[in-house]
C-alpha beads as a LAMMPS data file, in Angstrom:
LAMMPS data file: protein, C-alpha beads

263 atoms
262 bonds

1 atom types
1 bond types

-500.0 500.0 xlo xhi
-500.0 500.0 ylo yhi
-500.0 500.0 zlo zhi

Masses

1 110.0

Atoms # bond

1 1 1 0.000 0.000 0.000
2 1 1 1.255 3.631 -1.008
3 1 1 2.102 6.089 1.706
4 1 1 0.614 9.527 1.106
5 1 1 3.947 11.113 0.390
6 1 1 4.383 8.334 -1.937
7 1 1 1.103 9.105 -4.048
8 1 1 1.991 12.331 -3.993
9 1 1 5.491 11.508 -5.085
10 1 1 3.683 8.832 -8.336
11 1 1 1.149 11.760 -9.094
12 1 1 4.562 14.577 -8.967
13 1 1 6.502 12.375 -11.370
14 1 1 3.310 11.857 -13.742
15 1 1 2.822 15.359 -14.485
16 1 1 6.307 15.506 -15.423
17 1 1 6.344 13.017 -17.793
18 1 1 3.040 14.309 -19.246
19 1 1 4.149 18.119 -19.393
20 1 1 7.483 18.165 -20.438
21 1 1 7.269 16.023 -24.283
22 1 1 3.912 18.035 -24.774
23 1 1 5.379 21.782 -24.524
24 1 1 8.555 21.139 -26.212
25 1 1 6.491 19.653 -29.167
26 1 1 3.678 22.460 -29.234
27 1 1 6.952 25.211 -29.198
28 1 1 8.811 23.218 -31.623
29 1 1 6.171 23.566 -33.786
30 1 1 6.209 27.104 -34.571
31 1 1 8.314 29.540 -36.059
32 1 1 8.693 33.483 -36.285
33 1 1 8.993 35.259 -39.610
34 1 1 9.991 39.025 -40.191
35 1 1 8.450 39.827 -43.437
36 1 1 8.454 43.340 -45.503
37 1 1 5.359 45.097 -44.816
38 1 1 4.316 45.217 -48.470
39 1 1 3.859 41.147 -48.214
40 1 1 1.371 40.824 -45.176
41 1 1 -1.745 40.018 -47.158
42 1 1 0.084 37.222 -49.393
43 1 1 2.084 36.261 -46.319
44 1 1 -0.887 35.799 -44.410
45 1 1 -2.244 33.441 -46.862
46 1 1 0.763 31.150 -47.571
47 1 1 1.698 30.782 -44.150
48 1 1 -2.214 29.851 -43.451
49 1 1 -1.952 26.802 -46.500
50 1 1 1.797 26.311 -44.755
51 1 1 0.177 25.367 -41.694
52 1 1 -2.394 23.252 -43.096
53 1 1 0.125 21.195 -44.763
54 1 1 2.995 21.172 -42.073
55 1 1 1.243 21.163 -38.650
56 1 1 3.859 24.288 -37.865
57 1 1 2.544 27.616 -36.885
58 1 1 3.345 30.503 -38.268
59 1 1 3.858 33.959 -36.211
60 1 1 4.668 37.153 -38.623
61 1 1 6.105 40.252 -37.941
62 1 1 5.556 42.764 -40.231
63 1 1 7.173 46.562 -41.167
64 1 1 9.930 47.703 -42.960
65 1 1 12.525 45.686 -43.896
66 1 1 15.146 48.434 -42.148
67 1 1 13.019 48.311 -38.995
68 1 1 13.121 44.521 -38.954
69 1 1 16.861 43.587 -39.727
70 1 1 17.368 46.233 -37.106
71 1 1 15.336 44.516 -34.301
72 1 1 17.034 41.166 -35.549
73 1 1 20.533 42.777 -34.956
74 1 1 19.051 43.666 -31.460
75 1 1 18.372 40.186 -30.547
76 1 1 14.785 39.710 -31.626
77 1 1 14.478 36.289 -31.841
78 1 1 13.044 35.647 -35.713
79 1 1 13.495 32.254 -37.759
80 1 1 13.273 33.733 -41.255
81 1 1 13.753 37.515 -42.781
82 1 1 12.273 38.521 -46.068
83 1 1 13.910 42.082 -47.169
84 1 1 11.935 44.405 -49.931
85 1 1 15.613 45.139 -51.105
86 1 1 19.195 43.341 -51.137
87 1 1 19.856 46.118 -48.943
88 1 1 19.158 44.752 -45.738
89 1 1 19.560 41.115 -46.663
90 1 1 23.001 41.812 -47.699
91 1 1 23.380 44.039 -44.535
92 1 1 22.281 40.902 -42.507
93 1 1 24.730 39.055 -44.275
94 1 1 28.094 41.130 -43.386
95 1 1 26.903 40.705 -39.653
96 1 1 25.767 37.380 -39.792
97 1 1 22.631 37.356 -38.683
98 1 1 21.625 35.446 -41.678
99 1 1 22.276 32.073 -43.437
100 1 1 23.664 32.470 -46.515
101 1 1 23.432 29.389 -47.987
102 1 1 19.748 29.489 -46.927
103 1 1 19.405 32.698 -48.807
104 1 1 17.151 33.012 -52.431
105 1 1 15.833 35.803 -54.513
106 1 1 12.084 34.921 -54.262
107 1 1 10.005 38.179 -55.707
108 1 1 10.047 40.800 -57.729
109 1 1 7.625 44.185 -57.951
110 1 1 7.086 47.144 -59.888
111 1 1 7.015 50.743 -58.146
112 1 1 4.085 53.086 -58.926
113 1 1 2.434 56.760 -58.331
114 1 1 -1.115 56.197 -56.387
115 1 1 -3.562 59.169 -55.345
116 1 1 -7.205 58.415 -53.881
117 1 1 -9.728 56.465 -55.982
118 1 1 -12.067 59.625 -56.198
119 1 1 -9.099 61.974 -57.422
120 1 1 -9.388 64.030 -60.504
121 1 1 -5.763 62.741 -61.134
122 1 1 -6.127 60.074 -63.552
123 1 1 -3.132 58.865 -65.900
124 1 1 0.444 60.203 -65.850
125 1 1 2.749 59.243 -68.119
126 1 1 6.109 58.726 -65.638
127 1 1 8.848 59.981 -67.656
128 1 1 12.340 62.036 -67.543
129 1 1 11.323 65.828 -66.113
130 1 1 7.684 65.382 -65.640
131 1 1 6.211 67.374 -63.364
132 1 1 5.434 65.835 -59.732
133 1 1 5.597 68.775 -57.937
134 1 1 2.979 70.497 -59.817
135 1 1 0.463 67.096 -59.906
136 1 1 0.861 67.389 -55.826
137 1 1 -0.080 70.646 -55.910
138 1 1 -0.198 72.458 -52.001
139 1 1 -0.192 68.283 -50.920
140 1 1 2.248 66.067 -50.359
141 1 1 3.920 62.826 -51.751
142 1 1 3.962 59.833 -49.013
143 1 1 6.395 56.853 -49.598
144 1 1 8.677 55.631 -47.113
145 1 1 11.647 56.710 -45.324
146 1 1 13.773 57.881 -48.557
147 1 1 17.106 57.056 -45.936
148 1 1 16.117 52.978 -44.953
149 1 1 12.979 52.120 -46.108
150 1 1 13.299 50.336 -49.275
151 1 1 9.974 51.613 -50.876
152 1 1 11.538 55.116 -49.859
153 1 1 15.099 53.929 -51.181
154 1 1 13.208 52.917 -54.907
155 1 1 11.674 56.358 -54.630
156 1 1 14.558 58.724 -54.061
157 1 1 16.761 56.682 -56.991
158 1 1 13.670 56.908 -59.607
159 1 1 12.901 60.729 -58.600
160 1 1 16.882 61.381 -58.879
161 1 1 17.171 59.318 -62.437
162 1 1 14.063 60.884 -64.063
163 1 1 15.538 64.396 -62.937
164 1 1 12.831 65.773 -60.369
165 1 1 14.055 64.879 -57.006
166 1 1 14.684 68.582 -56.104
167 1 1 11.483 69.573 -56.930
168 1 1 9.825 67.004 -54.617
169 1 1 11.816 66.634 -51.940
170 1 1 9.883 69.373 -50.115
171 1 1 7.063 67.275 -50.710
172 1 1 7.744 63.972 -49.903
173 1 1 5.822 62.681 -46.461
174 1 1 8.272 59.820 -45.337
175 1 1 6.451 57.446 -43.331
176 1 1 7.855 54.014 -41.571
177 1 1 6.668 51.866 -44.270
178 1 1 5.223 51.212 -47.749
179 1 1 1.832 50.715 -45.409
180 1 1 1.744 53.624 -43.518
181 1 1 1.774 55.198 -47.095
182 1 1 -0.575 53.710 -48.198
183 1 1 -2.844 54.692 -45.681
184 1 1 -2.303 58.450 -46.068
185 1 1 -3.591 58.248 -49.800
186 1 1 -6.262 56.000 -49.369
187 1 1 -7.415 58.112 -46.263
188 1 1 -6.980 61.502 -48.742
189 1 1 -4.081 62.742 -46.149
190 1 1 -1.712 62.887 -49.301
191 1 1 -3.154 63.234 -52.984
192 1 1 -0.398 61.355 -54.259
193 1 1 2.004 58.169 -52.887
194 1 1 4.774 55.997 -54.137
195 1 1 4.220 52.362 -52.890
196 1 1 4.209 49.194 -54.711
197 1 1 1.840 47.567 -57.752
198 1 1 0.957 45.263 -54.701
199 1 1 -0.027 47.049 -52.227
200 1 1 -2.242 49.448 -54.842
201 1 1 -3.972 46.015 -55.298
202 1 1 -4.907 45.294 -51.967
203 1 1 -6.095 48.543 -51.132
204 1 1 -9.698 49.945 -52.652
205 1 1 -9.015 53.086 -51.106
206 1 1 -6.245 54.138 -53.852
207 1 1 -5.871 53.738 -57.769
208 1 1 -2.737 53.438 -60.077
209 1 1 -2.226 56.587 -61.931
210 1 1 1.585 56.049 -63.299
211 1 1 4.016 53.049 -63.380
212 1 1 7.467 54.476 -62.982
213 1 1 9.970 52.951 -65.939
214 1 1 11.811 49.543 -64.652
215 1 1 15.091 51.761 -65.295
216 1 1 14.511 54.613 -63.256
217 1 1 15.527 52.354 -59.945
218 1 1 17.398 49.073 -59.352
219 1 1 15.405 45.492 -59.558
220 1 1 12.698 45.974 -56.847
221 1 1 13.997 41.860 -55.240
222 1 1 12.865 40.140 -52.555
223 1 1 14.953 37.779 -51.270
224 1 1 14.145 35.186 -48.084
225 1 1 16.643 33.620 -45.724
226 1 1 17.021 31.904 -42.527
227 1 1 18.053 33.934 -39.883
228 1 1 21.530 32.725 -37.970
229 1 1 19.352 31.396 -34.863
230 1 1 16.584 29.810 -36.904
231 1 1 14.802 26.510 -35.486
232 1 1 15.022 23.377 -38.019
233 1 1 11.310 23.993 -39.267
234 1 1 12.804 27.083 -40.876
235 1 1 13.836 24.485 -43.490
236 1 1 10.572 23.528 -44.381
237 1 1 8.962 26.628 -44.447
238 1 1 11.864 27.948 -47.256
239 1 1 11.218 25.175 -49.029
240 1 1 7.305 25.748 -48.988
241 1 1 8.198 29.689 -50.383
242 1 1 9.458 27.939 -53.384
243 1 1 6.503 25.454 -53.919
244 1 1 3.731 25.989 -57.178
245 1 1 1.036 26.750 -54.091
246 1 1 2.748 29.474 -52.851
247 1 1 3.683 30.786 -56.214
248 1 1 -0.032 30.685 -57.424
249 1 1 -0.778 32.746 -53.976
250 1 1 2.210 35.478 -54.772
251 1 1 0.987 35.875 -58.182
252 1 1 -2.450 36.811 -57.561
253 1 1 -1.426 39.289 -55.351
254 1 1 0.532 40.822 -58.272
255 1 1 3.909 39.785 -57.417
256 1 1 6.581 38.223 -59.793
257 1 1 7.819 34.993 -59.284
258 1 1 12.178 34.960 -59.424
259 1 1 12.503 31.373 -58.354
260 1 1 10.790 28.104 -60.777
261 1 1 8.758 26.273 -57.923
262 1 1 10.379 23.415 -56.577
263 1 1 6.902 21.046 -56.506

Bonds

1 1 1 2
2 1 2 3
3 1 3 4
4 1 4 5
5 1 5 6
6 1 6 7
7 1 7 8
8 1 8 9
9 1 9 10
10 1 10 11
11 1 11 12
12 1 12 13
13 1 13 14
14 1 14 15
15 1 15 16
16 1 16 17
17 1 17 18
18 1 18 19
19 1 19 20
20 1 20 21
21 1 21 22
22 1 22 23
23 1 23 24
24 1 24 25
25 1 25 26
26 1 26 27
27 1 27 28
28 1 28 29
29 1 29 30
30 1 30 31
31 1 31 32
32 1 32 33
33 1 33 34
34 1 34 35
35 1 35 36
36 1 36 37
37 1 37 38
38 1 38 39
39 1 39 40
40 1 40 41
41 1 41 42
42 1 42 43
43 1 43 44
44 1 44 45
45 1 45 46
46 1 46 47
47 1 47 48
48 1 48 49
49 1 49 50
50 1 50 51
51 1 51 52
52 1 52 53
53 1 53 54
54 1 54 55
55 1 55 56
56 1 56 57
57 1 57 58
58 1 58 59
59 1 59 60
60 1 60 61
61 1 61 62
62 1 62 63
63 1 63 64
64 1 64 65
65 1 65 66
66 1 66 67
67 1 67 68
68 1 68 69
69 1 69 70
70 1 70 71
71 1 71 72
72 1 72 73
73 1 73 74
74 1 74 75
75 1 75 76
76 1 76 77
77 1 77 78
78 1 78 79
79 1 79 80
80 1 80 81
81 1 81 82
82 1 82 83
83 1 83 84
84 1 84 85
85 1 85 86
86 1 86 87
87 1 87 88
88 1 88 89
89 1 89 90
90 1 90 91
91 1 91 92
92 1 92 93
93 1 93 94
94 1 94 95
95 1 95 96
96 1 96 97
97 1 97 98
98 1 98 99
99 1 99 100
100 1 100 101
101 1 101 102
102 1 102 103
103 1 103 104
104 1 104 105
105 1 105 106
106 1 106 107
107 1 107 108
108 1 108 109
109 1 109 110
110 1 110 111
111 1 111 112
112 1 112 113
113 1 113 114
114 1 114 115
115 1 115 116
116 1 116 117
117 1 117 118
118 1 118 119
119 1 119 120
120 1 120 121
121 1 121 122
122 1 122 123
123 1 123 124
124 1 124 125
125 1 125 126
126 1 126 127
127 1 127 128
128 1 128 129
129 1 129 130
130 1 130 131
131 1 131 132
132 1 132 133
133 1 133 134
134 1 134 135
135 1 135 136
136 1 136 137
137 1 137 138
138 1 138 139
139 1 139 140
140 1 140 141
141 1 141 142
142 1 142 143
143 1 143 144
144 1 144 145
145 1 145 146
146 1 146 147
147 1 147 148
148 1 148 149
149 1 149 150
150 1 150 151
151 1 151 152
152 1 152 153
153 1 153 154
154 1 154 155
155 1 155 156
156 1 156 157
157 1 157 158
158 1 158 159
159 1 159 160
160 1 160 161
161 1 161 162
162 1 162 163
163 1 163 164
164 1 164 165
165 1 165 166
166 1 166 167
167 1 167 168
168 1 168 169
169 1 169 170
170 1 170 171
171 1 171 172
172 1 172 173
173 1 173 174
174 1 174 175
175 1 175 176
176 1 176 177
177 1 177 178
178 1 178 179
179 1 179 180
180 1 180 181
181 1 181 182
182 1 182 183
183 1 183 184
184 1 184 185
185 1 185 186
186 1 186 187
187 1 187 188
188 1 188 189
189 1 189 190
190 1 190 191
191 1 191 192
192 1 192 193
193 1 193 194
194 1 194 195
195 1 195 196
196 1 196 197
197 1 197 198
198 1 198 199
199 1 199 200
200 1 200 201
201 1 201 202
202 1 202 203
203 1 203 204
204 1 204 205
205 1 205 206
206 1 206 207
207 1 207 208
208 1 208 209
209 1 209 210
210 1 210 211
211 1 211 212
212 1 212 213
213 1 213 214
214 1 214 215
215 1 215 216
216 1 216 217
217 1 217 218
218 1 218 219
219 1 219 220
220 1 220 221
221 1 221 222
222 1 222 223
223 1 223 224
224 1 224 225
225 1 225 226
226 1 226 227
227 1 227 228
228 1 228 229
229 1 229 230
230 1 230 231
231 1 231 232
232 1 232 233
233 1 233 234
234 1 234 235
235 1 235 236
236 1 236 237
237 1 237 238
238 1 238 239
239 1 239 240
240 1 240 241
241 1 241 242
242 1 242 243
243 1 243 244
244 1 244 245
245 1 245 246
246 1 246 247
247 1 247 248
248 1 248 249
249 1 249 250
250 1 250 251
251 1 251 252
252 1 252 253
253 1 253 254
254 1 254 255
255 1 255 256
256 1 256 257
257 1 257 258
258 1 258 259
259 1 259 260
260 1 260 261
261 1 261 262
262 1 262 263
């Protein structure tokens, strides 16, 4: 017959047994990806089908890509990084908070010159000297940060190429991300913006009224990589980036495809 202290001892070493297997599983199974703000609604919907196939939750960060590599540098703990730019991927690179050989150009997007959906501004043709300045009138022009944020960085280098950048610099509303942008036009806080093809299709708010040239700024690239401190389902997540299911999801949001789908 058990002694009390020895029941209590049986039912003390149970819970053990029971608890410990059962958390480190259920925190095994997730990881925690910093992701440019201009991906959160296709994001959101690949790490959903992710899930469904993997069992492995997905918790996503979202904001500039400046802002993020930043608060990895600090000692955020993140699994995966996907940069707007080669910028800050390359930045995580010299200080090794990435893994290279983890590291692939995954999507590509255009830049473009929003106002509200009700504005009287309708097409403008994007070209060498045209006149921004005059289109904002007494507004202003919101994009991001022109100094880190790459939406800001694509900006400023267009602007500068096409030969207007003095003009508008009085202008420009810098904001902390291709978002926050967004939200000024669509809101009629700023008549015009400089965000992203893809975030002009997620938001009914705004319209397209000019597609700046592909050589007025570098390649607008993506690329995705495992952060230095990533857990092993970082690995299969990568791999599920690269798969024809996420691909179909990317593309209907409007981005480009870099990589040929792996499955």
């Amino acid at each position: 017959m058990l002694t009390g202290k020895a029941i209590l001892a049986a039912i003390a070493a149970t819970i053990v047994i029971a608890a410990s297997p059962h958390s480190a599983t259920a925190q095994d199974k997730s990881i925690t990806v910093f992701a440019a703000a201009s991906m959160k609604n296709a994001l959101d919907d690949v790490d959903t089908a992710f899930t469904k196939q993997s069992g492995i939750k997905v918790v996503a960060s979202y904001d500039a890509s400046s802002a993020l590599m930043k608060q990895i540098e600090g000692g955020a703990p993140a699994d995966v990084f996907v940069s707007a730019d080669l910028k800050w991927m390359d930045y995580g690179a010299q200080k090794k908070l990435i893994r290279d050989d983890t590291r692939v150009n995954l999507l590509g997007n255009t830049l473009v010159l929003i106002a509200s959906k009700d504005s009287k501004i309708d097409h403008v043709t994007i070209a060498p000297g045209f006149d921004l300045a005059k289109l904002a009138g007494d507004g202003r022009i919101a994009t991001g940060d022109v100094k880190a944020v790459p939406v800001g960085l694509y900006a400023q280098a267009a602007l500068e190429k096409l030969g207007v950048w003095s003009s508008v610099e009085p202008k420009m509303a810098m904001t902390a991300n291709v978002r926050a942008a967004l939200v000024l036009v669509a809101r009629g806080e700023a008549p015009l913006g400089i965000v992203y093809s893809t975030d002009a299709k997620v938001e009914p708010g705004v319209k397209v009224v000019g597609v700046f040239p592909d050589d007025s700024h570098d390649p607008i690239i993506y690329p995705v990589a495992a952060t230095a401190s990533a857990k092993p389902e970082a690995t299969a997540y990568l791999a599920f980036l690269r798969s024809q299911a996420a691909k179909t999801i990317f593309e209907s949001y409007g981005f480009a495809v870099l990589m040929k789908p792996t499955s």
